[in-house]
VOBA-934508 format. One record per residue (C-alpha): y, x, z. Coordinates in pm, 1 decimal. Example, Ala and Ser with C-alpha at 12.3 -4.5 7.8 and 13.67 -1.06 7.14 Angstrom:
residues 2
-450.0, 1230.0, 780.0
-106.0, 1367.0, 714.0
//
This chain:
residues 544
2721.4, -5819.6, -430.1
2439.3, -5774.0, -157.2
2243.7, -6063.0, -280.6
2281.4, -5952.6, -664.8
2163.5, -5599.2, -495.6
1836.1, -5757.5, -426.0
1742.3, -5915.3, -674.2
1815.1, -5596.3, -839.0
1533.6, -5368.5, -900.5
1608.7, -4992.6, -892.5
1414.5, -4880.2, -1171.4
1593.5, -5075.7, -1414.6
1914.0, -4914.9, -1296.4
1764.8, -4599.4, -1290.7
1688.0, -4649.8, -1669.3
2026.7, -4786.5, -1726.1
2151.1, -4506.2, -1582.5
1942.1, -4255.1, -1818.2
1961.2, -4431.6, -2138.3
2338.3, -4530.2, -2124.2
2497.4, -4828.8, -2058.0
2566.7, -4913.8, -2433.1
2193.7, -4845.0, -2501.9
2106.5, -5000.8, -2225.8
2267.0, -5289.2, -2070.1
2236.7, -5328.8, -1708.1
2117.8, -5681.0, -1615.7
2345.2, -5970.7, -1634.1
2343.0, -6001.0, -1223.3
2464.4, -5636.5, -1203.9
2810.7, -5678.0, -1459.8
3094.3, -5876.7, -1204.5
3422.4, -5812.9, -1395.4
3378.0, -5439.2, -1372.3
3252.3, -5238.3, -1676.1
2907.7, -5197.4, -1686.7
2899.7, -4787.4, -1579.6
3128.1, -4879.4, -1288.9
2928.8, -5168.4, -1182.4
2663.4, -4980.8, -1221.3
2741.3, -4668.6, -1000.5
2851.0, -4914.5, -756.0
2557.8, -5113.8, -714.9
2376.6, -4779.8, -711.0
2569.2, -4681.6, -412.2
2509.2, -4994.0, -238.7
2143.5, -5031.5, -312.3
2091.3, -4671.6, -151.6
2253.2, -4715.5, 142.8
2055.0, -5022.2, 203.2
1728.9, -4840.6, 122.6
1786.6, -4546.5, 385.8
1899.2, -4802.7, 679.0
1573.2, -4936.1, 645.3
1376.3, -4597.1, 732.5
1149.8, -4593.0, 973.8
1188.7, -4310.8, 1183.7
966.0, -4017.3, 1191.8
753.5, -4000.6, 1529.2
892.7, -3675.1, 1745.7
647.3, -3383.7, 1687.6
585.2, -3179.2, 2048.1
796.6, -2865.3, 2039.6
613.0, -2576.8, 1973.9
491.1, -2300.0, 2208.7
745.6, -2074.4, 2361.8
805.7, -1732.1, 2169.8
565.0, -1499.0, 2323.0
743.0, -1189.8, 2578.3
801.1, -878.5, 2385.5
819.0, -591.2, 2648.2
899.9, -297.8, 2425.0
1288.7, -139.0, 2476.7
1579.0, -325.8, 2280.4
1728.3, -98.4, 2011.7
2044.9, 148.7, 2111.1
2354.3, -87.8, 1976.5
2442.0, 150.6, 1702.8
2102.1, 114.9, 1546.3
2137.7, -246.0, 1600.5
2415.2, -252.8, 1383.0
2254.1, -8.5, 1140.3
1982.0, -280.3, 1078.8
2186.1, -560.5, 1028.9
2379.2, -373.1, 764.1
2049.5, -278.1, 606.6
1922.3, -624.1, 609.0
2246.9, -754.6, 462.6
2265.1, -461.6, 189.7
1884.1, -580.2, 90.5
1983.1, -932.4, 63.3
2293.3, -854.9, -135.4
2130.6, -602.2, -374.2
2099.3, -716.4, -729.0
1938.8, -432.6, -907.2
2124.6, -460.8, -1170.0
1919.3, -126.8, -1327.9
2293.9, -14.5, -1420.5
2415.0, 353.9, -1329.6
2385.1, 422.5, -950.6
2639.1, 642.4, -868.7
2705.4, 860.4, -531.9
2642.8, 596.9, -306.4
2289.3, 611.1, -98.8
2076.0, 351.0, -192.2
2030.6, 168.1, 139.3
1744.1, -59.8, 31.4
1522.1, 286.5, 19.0
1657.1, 349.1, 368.1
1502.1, 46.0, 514.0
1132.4, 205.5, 518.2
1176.8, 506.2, 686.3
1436.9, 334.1, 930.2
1169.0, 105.4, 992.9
920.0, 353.5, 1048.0
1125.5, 554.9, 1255.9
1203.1, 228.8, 1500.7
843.4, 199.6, 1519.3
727.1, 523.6, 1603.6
1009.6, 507.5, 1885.6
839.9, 186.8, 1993.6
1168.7, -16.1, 2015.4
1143.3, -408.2, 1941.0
1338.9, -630.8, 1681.4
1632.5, -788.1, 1788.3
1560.4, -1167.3, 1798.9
1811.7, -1260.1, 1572.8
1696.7, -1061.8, 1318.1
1330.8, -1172.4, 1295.6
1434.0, -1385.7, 999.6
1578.9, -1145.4, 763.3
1333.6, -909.5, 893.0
1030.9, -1135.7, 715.1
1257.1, -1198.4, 405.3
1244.1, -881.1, 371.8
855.7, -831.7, 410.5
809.5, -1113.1, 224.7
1030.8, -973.2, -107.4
847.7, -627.9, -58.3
475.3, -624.2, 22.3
508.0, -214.1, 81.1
733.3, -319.2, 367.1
508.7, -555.0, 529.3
317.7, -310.6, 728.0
644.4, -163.7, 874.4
826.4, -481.7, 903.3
558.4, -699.4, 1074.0
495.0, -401.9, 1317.2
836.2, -387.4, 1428.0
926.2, -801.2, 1445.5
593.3, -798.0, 1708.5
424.3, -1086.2, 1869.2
781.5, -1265.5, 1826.8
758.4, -1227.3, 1469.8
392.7, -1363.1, 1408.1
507.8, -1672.7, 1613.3
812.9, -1741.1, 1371.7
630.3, -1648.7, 1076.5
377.8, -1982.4, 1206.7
673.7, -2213.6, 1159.1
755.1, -2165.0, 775.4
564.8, -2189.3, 506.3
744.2, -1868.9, 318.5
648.6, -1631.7, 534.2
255.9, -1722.0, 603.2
175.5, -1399.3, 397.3
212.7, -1281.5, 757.0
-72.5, -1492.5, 883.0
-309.4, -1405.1, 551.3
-359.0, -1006.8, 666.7
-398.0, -800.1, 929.8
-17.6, -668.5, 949.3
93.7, -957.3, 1144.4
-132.3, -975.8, 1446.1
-204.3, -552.6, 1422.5
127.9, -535.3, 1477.4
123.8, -797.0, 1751.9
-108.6, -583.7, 1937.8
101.3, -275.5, 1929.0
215.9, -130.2, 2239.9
448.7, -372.6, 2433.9
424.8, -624.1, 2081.1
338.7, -950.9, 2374.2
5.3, -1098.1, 2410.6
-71.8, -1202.6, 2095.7
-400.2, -1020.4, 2083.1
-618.0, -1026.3, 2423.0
-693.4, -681.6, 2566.7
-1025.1, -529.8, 2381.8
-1155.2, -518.2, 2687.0
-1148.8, -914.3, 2783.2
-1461.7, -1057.9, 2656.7
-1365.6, -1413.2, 2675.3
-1044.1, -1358.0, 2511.3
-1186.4, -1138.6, 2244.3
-1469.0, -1353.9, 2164.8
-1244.5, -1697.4, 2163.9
-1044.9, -1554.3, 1943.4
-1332.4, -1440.8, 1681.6
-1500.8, -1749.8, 1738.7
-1155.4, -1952.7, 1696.1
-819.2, -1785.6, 1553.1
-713.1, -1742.6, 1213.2
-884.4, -1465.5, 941.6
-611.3, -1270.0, 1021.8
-632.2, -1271.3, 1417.5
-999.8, -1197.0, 1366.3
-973.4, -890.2, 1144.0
-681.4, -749.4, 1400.1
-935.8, -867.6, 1722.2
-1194.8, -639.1, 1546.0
-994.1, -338.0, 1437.4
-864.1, -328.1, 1806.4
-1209.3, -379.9, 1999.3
-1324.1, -90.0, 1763.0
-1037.1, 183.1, 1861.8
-1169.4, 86.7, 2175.6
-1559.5, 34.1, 2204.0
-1678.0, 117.1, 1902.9
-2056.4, -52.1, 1999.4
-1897.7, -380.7, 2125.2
-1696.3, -448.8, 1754.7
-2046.4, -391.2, 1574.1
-2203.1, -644.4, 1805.8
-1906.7, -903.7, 1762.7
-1967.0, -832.5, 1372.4
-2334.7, -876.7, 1422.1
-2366.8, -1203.8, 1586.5
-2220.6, -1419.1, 1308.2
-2214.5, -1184.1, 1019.7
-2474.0, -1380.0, 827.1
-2237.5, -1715.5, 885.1
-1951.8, -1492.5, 706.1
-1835.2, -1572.1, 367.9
-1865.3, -1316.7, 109.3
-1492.7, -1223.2, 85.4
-1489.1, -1206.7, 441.3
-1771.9, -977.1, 472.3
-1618.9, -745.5, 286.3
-1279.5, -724.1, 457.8
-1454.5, -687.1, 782.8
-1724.0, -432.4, 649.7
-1384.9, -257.9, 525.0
-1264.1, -218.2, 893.6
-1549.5, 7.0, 970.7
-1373.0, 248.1, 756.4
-1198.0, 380.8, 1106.8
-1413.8, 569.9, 1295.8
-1732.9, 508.0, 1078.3
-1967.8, 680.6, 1266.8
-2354.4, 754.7, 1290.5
-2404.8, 442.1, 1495.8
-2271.1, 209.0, 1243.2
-2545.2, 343.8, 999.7
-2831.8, 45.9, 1099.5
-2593.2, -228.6, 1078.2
-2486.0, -41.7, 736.4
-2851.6, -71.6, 594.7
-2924.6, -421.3, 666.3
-2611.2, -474.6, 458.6
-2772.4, -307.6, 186.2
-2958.9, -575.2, 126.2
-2630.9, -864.9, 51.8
-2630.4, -1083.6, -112.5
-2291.0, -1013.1, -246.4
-2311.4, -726.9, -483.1
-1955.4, -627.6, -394.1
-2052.3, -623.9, 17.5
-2392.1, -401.2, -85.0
-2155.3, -130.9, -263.9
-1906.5, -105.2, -29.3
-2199.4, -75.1, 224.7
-2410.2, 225.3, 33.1
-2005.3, 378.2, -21.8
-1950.5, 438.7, 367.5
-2333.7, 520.9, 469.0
-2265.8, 816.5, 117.5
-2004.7, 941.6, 363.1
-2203.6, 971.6, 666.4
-2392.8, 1325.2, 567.0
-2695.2, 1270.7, 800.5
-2723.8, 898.5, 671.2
-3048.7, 792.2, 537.6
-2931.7, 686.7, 242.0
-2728.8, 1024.5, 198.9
-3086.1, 1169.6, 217.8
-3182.6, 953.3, -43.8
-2902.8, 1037.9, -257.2
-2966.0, 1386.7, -236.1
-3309.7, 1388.3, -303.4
-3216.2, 1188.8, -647.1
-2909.9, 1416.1, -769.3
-3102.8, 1727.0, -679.4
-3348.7, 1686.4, -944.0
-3087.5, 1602.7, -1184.2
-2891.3, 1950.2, -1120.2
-3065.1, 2275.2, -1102.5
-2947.9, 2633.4, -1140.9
-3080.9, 2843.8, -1462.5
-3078.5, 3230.0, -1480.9
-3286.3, 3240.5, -1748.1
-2990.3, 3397.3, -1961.6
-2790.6, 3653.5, -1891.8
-2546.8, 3412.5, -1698.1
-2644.7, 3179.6, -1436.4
-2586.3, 2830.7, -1546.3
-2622.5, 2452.5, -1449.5
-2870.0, 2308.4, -1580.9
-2819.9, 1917.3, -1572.7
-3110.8, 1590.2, -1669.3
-2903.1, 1298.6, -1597.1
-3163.1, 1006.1, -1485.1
-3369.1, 820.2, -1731.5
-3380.2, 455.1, -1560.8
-3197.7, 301.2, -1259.5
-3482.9, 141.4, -1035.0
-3461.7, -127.4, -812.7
-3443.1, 153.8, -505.3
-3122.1, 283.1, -692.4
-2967.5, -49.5, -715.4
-3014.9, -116.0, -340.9
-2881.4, 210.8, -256.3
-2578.8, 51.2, -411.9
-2612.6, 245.8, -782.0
-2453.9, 16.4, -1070.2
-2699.0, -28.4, -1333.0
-2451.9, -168.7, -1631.8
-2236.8, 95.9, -1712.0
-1824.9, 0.7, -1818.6
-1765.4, -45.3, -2196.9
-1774.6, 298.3, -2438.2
-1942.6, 484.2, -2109.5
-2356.4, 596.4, -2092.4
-2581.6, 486.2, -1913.4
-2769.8, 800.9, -1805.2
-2427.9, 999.3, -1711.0
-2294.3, 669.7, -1560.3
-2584.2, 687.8, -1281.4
-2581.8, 1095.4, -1275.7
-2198.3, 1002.9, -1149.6
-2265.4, 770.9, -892.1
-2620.2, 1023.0, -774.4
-2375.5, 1334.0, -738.9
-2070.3, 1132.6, -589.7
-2278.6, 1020.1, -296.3
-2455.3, 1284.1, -210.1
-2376.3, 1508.4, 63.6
-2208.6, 1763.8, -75.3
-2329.8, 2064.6, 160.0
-2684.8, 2088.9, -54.7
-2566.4, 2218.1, -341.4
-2454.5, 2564.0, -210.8
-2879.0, 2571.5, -136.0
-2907.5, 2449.8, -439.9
-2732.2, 2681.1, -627.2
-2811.2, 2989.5, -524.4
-2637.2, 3000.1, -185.7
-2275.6, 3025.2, -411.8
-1968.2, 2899.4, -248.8
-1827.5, 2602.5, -345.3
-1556.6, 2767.4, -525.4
-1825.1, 3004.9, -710.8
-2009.8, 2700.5, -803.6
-1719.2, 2499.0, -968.5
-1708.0, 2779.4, -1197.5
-2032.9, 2794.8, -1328.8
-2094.9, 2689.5, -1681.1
-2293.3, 2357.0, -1713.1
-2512.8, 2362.5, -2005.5
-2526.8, 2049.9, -2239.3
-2156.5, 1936.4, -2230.6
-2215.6, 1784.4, -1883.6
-1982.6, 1978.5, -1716.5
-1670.9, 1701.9, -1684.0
-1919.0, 1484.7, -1541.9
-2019.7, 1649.5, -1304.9
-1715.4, 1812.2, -1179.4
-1556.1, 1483.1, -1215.7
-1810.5, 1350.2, -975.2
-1799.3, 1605.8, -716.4
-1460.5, 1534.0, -721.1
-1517.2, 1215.8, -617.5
-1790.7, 1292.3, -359.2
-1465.8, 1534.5, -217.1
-1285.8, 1241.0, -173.3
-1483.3, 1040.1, -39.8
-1620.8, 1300.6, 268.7
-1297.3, 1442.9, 299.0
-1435.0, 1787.1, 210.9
-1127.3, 2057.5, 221.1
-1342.1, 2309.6, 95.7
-1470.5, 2158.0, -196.2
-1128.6, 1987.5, -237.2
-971.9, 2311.3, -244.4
-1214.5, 2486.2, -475.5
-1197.9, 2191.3, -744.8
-828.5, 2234.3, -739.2
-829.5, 2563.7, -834.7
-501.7, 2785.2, -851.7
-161.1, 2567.0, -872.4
-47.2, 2812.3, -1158.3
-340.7, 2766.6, -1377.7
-287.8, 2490.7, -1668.7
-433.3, 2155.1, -1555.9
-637.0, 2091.2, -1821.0
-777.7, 2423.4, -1785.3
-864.6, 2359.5, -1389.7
-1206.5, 2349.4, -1255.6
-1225.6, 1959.7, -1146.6
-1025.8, 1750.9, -1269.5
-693.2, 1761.1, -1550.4
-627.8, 1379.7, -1402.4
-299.3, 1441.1, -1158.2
-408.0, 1139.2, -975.6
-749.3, 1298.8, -874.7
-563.2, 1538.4, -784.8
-329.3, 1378.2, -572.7
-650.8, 1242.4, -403.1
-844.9, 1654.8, -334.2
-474.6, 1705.9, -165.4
-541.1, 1473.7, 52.7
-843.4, 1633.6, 263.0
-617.3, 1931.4, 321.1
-369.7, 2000.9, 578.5
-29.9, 1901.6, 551.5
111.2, 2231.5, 502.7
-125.7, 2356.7, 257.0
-59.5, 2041.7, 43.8
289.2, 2143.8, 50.6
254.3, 2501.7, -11.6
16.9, 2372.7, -330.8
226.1, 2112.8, -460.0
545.2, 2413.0, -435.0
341.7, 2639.2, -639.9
259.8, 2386.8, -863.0
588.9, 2294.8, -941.1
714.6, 2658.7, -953.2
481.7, 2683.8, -1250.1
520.0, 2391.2, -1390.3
796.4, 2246.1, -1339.6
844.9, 1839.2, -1203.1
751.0, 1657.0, -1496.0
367.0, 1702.1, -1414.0
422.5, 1712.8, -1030.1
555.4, 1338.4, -927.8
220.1, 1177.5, -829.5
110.0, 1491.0, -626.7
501.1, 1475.2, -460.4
381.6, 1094.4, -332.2
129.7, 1260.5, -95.5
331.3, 1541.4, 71.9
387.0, 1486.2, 410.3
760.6, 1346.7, 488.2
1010.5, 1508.9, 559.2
903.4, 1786.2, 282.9
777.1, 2098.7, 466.5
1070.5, 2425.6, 381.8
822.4, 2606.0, 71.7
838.1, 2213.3, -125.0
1180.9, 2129.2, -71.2
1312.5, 2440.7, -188.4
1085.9, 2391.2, -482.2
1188.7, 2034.9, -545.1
1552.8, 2156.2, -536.5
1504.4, 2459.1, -782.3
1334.2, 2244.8, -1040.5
1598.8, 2042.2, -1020.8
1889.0, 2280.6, -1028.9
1717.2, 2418.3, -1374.3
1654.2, 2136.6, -1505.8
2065.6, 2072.6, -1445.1
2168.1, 2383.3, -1593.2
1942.5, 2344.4, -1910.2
2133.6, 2055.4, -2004.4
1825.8, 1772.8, -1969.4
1853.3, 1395.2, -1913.3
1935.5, 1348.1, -1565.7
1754.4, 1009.4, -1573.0
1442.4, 1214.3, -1678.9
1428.1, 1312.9, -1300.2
1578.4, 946.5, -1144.1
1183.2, 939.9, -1010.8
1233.7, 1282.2, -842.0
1551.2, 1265.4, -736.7
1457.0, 915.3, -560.3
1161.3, 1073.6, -381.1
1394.3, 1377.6, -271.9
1648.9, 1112.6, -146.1
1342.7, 975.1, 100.6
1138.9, 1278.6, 150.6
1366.1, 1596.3, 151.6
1464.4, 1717.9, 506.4
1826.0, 1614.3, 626.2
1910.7, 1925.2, 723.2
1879.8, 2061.4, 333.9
2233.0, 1838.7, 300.4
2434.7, 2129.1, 342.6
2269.0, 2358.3, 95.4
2316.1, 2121.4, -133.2
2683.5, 2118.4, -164.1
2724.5, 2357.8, -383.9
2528.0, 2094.4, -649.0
2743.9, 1877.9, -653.0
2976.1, 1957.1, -863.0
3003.8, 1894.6, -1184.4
2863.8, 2220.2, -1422.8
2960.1, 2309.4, -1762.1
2759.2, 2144.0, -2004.4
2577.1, 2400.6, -2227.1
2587.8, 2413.3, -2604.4
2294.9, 2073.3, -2692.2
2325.5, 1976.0, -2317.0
2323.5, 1549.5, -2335.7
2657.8, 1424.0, -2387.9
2804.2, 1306.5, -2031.5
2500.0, 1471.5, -1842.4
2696.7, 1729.0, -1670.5
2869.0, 1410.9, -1465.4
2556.5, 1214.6, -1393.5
2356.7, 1523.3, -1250.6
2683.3, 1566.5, -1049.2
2654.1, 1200.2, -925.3
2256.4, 1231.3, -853.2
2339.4, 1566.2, -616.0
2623.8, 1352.7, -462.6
2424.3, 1053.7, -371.2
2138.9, 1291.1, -253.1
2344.0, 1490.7, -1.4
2505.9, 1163.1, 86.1
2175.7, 985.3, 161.7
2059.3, 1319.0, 355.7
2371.6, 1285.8, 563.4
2293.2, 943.2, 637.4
1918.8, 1005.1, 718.5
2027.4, 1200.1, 986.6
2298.7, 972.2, 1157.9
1988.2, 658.7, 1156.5
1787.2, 928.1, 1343.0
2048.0, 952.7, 1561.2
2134.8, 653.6, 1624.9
1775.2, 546.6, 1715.9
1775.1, 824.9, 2005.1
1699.5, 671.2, 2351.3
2088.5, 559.2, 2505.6
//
């Protein structure tokens, strides 16, 4: 049989094998008194066997480096537990999309227990370094969390398997390497022959976490690392690192800024004329401002004050440098496409001198003549943004019981969201309460997503109320799933005990949803439930 093996070529018994023995004869050596597909599988067998003894064997690669030292505290043993199950629940979970019932959804539990390890600066158990990047690598919203907390250790693992080099590709991985007590996988920002081997040598990622750290630190010293081989940079690079002068963008960053202005990437030159619009005493914030203010002038030549607006007639070269698009998107004009980008990076404090020495509230509600007035609200809305103005944000706002599409910036809930932003925390609750309390939650989600967690008293209470209504006028409980989620993550734990009294099941009124009585039951049980377990992870992570 071993000599008929060798004369035996495997492809022909692979295509035996495929075709069929009656369609396909094996050859005459192969058939000895057995039927062909038995003589067939055997000589099969055989042939493999002989074909794996007669591997060579792979040379021993070096063992890698050791894990690096991770000096943060270990977790208390109950939270220890509490991750493990968390893991295990996110592994197991099928999202089906079926009905949820009162059990907490512990796969929305694993951010905020994440963020709450982190902020108590404990490290990842070693054993669960692999789930831990599973899980980062499933969920790219938990990456930031989940690479912070698995530390130096878990950039080290994450360089021995493919699957998880989504780690290596961003700055998560070695930021959160370099976190306090994370190991040494970053050098100090003060070591200048670490910090400059490792720009000179390490990964994209390294570099971009190397530079965001010797900035929090010496501001001057990351400009000069970015300086000295900036024009050796590719294009996509450039950017990424331009965008880590975002953090503590300063006056001083304003000459490197300029000489960007002239990039050759088109993408690198507009992200560069973007931060130098938010510097107010900026050059090219000058620049700006001369432009837009000889677009926008005040006229009292009726009996009301108005705006007066001449959008540009041509975008010069100058313009384009300065980082103004000259090709406007499809169905948009040209001339109000550059008045928008003029008025958006200009420094918003000229226009009160502008305008008659008017507040910025008083100027918002000035007429603008010409139909230009949602341009050029929806541009200072934009320039709020971007300078993180809270008094222009608040006066574009407007009231939170006035109709949106009858407020003075913006009827787009998602510019909205971003004017909340420059204000406090507690006035963006106290807004967003209001605004439900008039509204009601349908129109309130995206400005819910940028409320400070856990929910400051005047929200929550407003959240709750909306909710409550909403039960007792019979809606669609799955109308509010989106709500209710948030409320589940966001509402403070110790609302769980107010909320009892929701939980049961109410009488349905007459045209209530068939059934919805139960399911708004079940929502207020797994809400309270989820509360109550909110609380017991924060306790659980308390120093032993």
């Amino acid at each position: 049989m071993t000599g008929t093996t060798r004369t035996t070529d495997w492809e022909e018994l692979v295509t035996s094998a495929l075709l069929g023995t009656d369609r396909r004869t094996p050859p005459a050596a192969v058939l000895t008194g057995k039927d062909a597909a038995t003589a067939l599988l055997d000589v099969a067998a055989l042939h493999t066997v002989r074909r794996r003894a007669g591997l060579t064997p792979a040379v021993a690669r070096p063992l890698p480096e050791p894990a690096p030292q991770d000096s943060r505290p270990p977790l208390p043993e109950a939270a220890r537990r509490r991750l493990t199950g968390l893991l295990a629940d996110r592994a197991a979970h099928t999202g089906s999309g079926g009905r949820r019932g009162a059990a907490p959804d512990l796969t929305e539990l694993l951010p905020q227990w994440l963020a709450a390890a982190n902020e108590k600066g404990y490290r990842a158990p070693a054993a669960t370094l692999p789930a831990l990047l599973e899980a980062a690598r499933a969920r790219t919203d938990l990456r930031p969390a989940a690479l912070r907390f698995a530390g130096a250790r878990g950039l080290w693992l994450a360089r021995l398997n493919s699957d998880w080099k989504f780690a290596l590709r961003g700055a998560w991985g070695s930021a959160a390497a370099s976190g306090p007590g994370g190991g040494a996988a970053l050098p100090a920002p003060d070591d200048a022959i670490g910090v400059r081997k490792l720009w000179d040598e390490g990964l994209f990622a390294e570099r971009v976490a190397v530079l965001t750290s010797v900035r929090a630190h010496d501001p001057a010293a990351a400009l000069a690392l970015l300086s000295g081989t900036w024009s050796t940079e590719r294009a996509e690079d450039r950017l990424m690192f331009l965008d880590s002068l975002r953090t503590g963008l300063s006056d001083a960053d304003e000459p490197f800024l300029e000489l960007a202005l002239s990039d050759r990437s088109r993408n690198v030159r507009t992200t560069a004329a973007e931060l130098l619009s938010g510097l107010p005493h900026s050059a090219l914030a000058g620049r700006m401002a001369e432009r837009a203010a000889t677009c926008i002038a005040l006229d009292r030549s009726g009996s009301t004050a108005t705006i007066a607006v001449e959008a540009p007639h041509e975008c010069d070269a100058a313009m384009q440098r300065d980082g103004i698009a000259p090709i406007p998107p499809s169905g948009r004009g040209e001339r109000s496409w550059w008045l928008g980008q003029l008025v958006e990076s200009a420094p918003l404090t000229i226009w009160p001198g502008r305008l008659g020495g008017r507040r910025p509230e008083e100027i918002v509600a000035l007429p603008v003549t010409d139909g230009w007035g949602d341009e050029l609200h929806a541009a200072w809305c934009r320039a709020a943004v971007r300078q993180q103005d809270p008094q222009w944000s608040r006066a574009l706002l407007g009231a939170p019981a006035a109709p949106p599409a009858s407020g003075p910036g913006t009827s787009s809930l998602a510019e909205r969201a971003k004017l909340l932003a420059a204000l406090s925390e507690r006035e963006r609750a106290d807004w967003v309460a209001a605004f439900i309390s008039a509204h009601g939650l349908s129109e309130a989600f995206q400005l819910l997503g940028v409320c400070a967690v856990p929910w400051a008293e005047p929200l929550g209470r407003a959240v709750v109320d909306a909710l409550d209504i909403a039960r007792d006028a019979g809606s669609y409980p799955w109308s509010f799933s989106g709500v209710m989620g948030l409320a589940e993550r966001c509402l403070d734990p110790g609302e769980a005990a107010r909320l009892d009294l929701l939980t049961a099941t109410p009488d349905e009124p007459e045209g209530a949803s068939p059934g919805a009585g139960g399911y708004w039951s079940e929502a207020f049980q797994r809400l309270v439930s989820t509360l109550r377990l909110r609380a017991v992870m924060h306790a659980e992570l308390a120093p032993e």
